[in-house]
C-alpha positions in Angstrom: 64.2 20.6 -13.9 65.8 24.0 -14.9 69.0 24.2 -17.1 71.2 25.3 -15.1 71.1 23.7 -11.7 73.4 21.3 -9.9 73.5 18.5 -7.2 76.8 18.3 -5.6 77.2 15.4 -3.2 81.1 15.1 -1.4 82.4 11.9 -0.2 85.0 11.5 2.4 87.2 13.9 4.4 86.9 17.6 5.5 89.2 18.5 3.1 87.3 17.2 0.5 84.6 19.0 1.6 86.3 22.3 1.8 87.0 21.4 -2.5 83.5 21.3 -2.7 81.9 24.0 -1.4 84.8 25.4 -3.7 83.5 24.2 -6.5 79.8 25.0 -5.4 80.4 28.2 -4.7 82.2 29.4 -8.3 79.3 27.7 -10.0 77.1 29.9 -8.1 79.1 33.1 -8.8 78.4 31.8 -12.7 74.4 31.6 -12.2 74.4 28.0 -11.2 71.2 27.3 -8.7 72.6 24.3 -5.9 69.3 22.1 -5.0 68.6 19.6 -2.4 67.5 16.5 -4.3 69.3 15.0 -7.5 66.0 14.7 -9.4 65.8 18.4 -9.7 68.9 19.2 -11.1 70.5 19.7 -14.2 74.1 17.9 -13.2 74.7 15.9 -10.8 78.3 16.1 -9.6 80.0 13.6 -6.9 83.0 14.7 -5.3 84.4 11.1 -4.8 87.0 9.9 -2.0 89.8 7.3 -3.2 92.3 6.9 -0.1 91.6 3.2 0.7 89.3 0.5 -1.0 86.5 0.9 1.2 86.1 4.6 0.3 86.8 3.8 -3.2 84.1 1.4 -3.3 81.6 4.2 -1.6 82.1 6.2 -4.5 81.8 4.3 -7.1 78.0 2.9 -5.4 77.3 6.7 -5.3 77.7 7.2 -9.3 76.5 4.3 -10.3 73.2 5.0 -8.1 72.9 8.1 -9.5 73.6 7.1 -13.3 70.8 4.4 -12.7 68.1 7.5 -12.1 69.8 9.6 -14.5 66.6 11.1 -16.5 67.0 12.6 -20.0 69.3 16.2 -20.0 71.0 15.0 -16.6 74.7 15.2 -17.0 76.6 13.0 -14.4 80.2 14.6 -13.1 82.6 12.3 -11.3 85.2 14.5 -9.3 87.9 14.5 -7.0 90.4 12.3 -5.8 89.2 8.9 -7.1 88.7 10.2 -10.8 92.4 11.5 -10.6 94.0 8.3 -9.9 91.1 6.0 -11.0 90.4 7.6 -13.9 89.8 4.8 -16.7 88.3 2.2 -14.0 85.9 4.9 -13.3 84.4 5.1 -16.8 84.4 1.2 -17.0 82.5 0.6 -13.7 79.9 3.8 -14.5 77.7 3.9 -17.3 77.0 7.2 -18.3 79.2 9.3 -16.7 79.3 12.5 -18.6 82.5 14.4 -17.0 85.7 13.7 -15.3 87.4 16.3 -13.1 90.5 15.5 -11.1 91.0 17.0 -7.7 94.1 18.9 -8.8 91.9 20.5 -11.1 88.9 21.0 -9.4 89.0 24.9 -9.8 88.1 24.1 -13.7 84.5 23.3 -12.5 82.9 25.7 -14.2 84.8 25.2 -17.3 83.9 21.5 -17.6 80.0 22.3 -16.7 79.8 25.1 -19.5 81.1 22.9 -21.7 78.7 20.2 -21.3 76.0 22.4 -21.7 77.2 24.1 -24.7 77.8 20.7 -26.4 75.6 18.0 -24.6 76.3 14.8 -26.6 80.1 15.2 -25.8 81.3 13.5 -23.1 84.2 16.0 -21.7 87.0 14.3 -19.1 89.1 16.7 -17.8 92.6 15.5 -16.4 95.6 18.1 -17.4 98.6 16.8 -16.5 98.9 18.8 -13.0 101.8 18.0 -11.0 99.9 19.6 -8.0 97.3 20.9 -6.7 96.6 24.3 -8.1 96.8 27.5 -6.7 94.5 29.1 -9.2 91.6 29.5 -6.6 89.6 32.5 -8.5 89.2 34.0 -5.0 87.3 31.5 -3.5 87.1 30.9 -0.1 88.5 27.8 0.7 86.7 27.1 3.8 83.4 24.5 4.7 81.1 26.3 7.1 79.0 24.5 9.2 76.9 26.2 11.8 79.4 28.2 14.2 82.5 26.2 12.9 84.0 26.1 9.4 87.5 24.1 8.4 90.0 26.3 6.4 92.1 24.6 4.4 95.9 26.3 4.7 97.7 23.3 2.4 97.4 20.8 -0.2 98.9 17.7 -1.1 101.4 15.5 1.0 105.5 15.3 0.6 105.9 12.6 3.4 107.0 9.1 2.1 104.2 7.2 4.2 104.3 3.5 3.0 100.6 2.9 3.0 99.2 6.3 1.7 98.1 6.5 -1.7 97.7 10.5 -0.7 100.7 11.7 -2.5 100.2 9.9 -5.7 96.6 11.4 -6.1 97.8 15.1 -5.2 101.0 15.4 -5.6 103.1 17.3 -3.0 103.0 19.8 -0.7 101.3 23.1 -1.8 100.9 25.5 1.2 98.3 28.6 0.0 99.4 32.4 0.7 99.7 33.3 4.1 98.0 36.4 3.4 95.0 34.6 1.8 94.5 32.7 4.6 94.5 35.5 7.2 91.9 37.2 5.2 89.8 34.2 5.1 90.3 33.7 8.7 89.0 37.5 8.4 86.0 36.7 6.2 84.7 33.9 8.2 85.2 35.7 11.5 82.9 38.6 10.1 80.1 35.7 8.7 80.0 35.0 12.9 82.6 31.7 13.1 83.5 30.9 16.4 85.5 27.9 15.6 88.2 27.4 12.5 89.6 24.3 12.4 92.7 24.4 10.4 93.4 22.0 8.3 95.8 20.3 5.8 97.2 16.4 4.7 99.8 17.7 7.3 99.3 21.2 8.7 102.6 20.6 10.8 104.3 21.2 7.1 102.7 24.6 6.1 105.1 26.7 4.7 108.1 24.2 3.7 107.6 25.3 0.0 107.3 28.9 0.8 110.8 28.8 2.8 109.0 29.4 6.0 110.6 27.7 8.8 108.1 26.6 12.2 105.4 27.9 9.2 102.5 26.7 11.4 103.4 28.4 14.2 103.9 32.0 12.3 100.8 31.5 10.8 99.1 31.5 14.2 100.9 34.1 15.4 99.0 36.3 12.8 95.8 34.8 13.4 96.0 35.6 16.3 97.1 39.1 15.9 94.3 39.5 12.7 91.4 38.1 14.6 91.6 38.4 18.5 88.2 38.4 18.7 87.5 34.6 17.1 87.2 32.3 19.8 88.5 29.0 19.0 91.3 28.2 16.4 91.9 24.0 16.4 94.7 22.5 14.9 94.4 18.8 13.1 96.4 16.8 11.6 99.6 17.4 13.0 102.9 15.3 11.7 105.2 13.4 14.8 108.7 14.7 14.6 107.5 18.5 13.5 105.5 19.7 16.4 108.3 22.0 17.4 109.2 24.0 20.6 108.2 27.1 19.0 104.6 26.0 18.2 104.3 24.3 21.9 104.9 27.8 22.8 102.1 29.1 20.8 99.5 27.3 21.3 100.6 27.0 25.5 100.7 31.4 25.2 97.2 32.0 23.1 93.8 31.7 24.8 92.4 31.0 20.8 94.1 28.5 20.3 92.9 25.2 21.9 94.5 23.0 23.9 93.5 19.9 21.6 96.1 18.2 19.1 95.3 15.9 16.6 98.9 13.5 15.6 98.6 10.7 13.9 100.8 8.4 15.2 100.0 5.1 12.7 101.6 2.7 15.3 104.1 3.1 18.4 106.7 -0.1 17.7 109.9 0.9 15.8 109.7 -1.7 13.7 106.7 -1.4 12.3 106.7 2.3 11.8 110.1 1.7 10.1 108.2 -0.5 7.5 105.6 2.5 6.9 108.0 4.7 6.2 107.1 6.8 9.0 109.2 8.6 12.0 110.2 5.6 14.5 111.6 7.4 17.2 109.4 6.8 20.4 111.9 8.4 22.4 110.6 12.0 21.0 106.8 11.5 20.6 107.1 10.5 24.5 109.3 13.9 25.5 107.3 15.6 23.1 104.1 14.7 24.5 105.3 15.2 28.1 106.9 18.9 27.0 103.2 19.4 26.0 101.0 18.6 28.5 103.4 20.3 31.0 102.9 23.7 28.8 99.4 23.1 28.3 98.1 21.4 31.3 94.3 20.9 29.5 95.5 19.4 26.6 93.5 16.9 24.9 95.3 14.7 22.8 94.1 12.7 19.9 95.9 10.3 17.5 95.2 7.2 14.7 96.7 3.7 14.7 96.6 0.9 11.3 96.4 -2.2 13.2 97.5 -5.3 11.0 100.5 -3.7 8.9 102.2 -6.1 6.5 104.7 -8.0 9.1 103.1 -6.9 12.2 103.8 -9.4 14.8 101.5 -10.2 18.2 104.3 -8.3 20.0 105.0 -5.4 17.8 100.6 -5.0 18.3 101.4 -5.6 22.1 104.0 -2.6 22.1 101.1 -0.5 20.7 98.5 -1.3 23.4 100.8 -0.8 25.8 102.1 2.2 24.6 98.6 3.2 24.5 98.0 2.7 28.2 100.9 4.4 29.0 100.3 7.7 27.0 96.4 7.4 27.6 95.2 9.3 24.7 91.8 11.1 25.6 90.3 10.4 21.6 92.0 8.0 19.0 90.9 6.0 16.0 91.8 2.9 14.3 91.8 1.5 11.1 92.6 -2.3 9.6 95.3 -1.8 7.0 94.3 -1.4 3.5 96.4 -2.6 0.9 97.0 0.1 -1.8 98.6 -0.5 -5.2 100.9 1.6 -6.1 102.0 2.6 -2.8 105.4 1.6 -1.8 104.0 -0.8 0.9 103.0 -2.5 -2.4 105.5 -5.6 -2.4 104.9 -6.6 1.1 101.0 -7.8 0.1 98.8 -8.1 2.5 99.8 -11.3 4.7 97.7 -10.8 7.9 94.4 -12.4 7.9 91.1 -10.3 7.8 90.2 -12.2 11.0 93.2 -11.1 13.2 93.5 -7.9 11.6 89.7 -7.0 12.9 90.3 -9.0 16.1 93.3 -6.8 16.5 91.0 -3.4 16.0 88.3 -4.9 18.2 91.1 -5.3 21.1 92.3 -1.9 20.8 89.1 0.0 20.4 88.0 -1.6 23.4 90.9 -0.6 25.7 90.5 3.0 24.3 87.0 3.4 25.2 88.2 2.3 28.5 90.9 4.9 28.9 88.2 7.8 27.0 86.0 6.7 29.5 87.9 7.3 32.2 89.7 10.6 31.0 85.8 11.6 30.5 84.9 10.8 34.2 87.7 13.0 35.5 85.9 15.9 34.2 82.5 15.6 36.4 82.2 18.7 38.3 84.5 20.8 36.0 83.0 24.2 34.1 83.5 24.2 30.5 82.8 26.2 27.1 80.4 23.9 24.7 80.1 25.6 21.2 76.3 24.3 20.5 75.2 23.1 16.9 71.5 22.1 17.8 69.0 21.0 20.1 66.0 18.5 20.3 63.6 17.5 23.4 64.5 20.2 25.4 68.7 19.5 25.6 70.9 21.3 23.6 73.8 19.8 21.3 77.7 20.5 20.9 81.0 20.3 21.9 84.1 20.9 24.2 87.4 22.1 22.9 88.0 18.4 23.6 85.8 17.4 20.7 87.0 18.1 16.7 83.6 18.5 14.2 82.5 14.7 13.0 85.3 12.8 14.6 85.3 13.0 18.6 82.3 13.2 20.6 79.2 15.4 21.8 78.0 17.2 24.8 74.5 16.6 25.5 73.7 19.8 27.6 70.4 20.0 29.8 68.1 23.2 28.4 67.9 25.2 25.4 70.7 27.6 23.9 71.4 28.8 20.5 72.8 27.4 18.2 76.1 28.7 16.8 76.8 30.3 20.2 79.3 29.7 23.1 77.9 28.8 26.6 79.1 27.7 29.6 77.9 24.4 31.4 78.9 21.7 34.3 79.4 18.3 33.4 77.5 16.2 35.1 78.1 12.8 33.6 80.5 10.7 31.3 80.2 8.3 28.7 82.9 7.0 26.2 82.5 9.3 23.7 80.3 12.0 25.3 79.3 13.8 28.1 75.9 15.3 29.9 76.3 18.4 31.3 74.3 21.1 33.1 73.5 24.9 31.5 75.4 27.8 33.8 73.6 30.9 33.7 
């Protein structure tokens, strides 16, 4: 085990993951040595998840794993968004943690690191009072590559009032990075042979607010655009309902890069219910809006989220959502059981539903969704489309559509070999739920 050598292991989202590569990469820059198994390094850092209980719990399994095998030198880190709320629980349910770094904070890295190897008996926790995320980046490129895609992170933090989301309380509010920066990312990454950036953010639909840029999403794609015509794919996740504006229709409707897939998450479709999470109840625009859309962008494939089993939810107000759902037929959406969070402001509503209905109530909607993906999937049998491959095995190659986001939507299972990283052409030639088999063009 050499001194100066680290295991970094991230837990939940991309954005999380995009903190740390961060984190990997300024340690790097310093002399650190990033290795494969946690055995052989010198401290072992988890970049922990803390949205909802479930995630919470992954985390703490993760450290406690890892202080278990801890050998003799081995410094355990605990970072990211669990250690900034969860801070004291943390060193409670741990043994032997050795550092704390908060995700606001998570460009100190290499501060916290030298520090414990400069005085190794000191357990070091480092948690400024940050009101935000920082913008102090020391020129690090806040991006996750993975084969020919890579996420870019254009904001931090959250300013929406979402009941149920614990997001703004563990990052504080919305910090949109330099235009300027981003572009020359989006530079950077097109150079290293990208040929998809998914752009992403808690809400990329709000990039900009802080900076006085108004429609900020859509003027940052107009430069990207115009800075790298030659990068193939731009995706956009995460958008908010209520801010997908005329002006940004119009972009992503006029620009070849830019694909026709949008990611909203919706969170429920009956007034009431949206009312009590604090989010935008009007149904009357997310339908126009979505109808405005797919009439400018005819291939659009649109993706959202639902929380089934919200404090108060009735059988009808779920009712509305299914039916809403067959109306709008979504081609990809997800679902999740609600998750009480204290210290949210959904808080003194409890959790009233039981576990039973609420996962009857996800079973029900998962299962008309695969229908209607199904089906949407079908319709494309015979069509030519672009699959961005990321591997192959047995003689078929691996990847995916502009249809498909990295991790969360599905595959396309394509007969022969290409390479990997590289665009290619094909003919589907069969559909599945979540996937699709489809034939090489030469």
């Amino acid at each position: 085990m050499k001194e100066k050598t680290f295991y970094l292991e991230s837990l939940g989202c991309a954005k999380n993951t995009v903190d740390s590569q961060s984190m990997a990469s300024l340690l790097i820059e310093a002399g650190y040595t990033p290795v494969g198994r946690p055995s052989e390094a010198s401290y072992l850092i988890v970049n922990t998840c803390g949205f909802i209980k479930p995630a919470r719990d992954e985390s703490i399994e993760v450290l406690r794993k890892l202080s278990r095998k801890k050998k003799g030198g081995q410094k355990l880190i605990a970072a990211g968004c669990l250690t900034e709320r969860y801070r004291l629980e943390v060193v409670e349910q741990v043994p032997g943690i050795d550092g704390i770094l908060g995700t606001r904070r998570w460009m100190d890295i290499l501060d916290l690191v030298d520090g414990l190897r400069k005085e190794p008996g000191k357990p070091r926790y480092h948690l400024p009072d940050a009101a935000t995320i920082g913008l102090d980046e020391h020129g690090t490129l806040r991006a996750a590559r993975a084969g020919g895609s890579a996420y870019l992170k254009i904001a931090d933090g959250c300013r929406r009032p979402c009941a149920f989301c614990a997001i703004p309380l563990i990052k504080g509010t919305t910090v949109s990075r330099p235009m300027e920066t981003i572009l020359r990312e989006a530079r950077i990454l097109r150079d290293m042979g990208v040929m998809e950036l998914v752009l992403i953010a808690q809400d990329t639909t709000d990039y900009g607010y802080d900076l006085g840029i108004k429609d900020g999403l859509a003027v940052l794609l107009e430069r990207m655009v115009q800075e790298v015509p030659d990068l193939p794919w731009i995706r956009i996740l995460y958008a908010f309902p209520g801010y997908v504006t005329d002006r940004l229709i119009d972009v992503m409707a006029s620009s070849r890069q830019i694909l026709p897939y949008l990611d909203m998450p919706l969170q429920h479709a009956h007034p009431e219910t949206l009312k009590r999470m604090r989010r935008p109840a009007n149904m009357d625009w997310v339908r126009s809006t979505l109808t405005k859309m797919r009439s400018a962008i005819p291939d659009l494939a649109l993706r959202s989220t639902f929380i089934v089993g919200y404090p108060g939810e009735t059988e009808n107000e779920f009712a509305t959502l299914l039916d809403f759902m067959k109306e709008i037929r979504f081609d990809r959406a997800g679902a999740f059981t609600f998750s009480f969070e204290p210290g949210t402001s959904s808080e003194p509503l409890g959790d009233p539903i039981p576990a039973e209905v609420k996962e009857e109530r996800l079973k029900t909607l998962m299962a008309l969704q695969e229908e209607i993906s199904l089906e949407r999937n079908q319709a494309l049998i015979g069509k030519h489309l672009e699959v961005l491959i990321e591997g192959s095995q047995g003689g078929i190659s691996i990847g995916r559509s502009y249809r498909d986001a990295p991790e969360i939507d599905g595959l396309v299972f394509v007969s022969g070999l290409a390479k990997t990283g590289q665009l290619v052409k094909v003919s589907i030639s069969g559909a599945l739920p979540h996937d699709l088999t489809a034939d090489l063009l030469s």
